[in-house]
N, C-alpha and C positions, 0 to 999 in steps of 0.2 A: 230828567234824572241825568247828572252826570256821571258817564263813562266811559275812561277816557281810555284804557285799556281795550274794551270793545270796540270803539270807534278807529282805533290802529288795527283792529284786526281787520273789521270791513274793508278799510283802506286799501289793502294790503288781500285782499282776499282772491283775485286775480293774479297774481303772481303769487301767491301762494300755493293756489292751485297747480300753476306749470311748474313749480320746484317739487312738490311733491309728487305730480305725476314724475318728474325727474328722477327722484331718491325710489321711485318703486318702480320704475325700468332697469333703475343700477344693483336694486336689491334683486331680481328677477337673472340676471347675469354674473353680479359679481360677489363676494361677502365681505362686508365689515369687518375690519379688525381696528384693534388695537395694540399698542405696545404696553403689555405687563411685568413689572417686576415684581420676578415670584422668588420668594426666598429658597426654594429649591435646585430651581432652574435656572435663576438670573431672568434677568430681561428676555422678552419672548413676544411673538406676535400671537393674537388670542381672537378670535370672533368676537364682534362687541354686538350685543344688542341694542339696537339701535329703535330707539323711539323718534319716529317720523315727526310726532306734533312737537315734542320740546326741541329738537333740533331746530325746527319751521320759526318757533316763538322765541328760541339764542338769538336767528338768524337776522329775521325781521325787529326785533328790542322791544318784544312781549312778554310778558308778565301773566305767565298763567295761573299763579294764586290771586292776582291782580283780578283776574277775567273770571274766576269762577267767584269770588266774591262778589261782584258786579251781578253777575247772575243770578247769585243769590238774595242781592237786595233788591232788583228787577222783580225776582219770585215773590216777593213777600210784597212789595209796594203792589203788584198786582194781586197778591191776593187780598190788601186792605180794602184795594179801590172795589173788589168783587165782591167783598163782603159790607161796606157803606152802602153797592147799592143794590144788594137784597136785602138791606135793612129797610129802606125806604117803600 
């Protein structure tokens, strides 16, 4: 089965690991912001929440609806093959 998004993740799965350990040492010390312009206030810096995997998958040039699709025809080609052969 080709997947070609999964197969970049693997690649990558080693330093992806020490970056993310990284982003949760920095999250453990420091906070997130970002710069928001609020019609209010004007421009302001704001806590951002911050999602570790889709920053990981910008960072690295993954495609996370890429990967779960992939996942999910992975799911299903094995369940055809489990189902062929409990037919036999």
């Amino acid at each position: 089965m080709n997947t070609p998004e999964l197969d970049k993740m693997l690649a990558v799965k080693k330093d992806s690991m020490v970056v993310s350990e990284f982003l949760d040492f920095l999250r453990r010390k420091y906070e997130f912001c970002e710069w928001v312009n609020d019609p209010d206030y004007g421009e302001r810096l704001l806590p951002a929440h911050v999602n570790c995997e889709k920053i990981l998958a910008e960072f690295f040039n993954i495609d996370l609806e890429k990967v779960e699709n992939e996942k999910l025809l992975m799911l299903k080609e094995m369940r055809e093959n489990n189902e062929r052969k409990a037919q036999h």
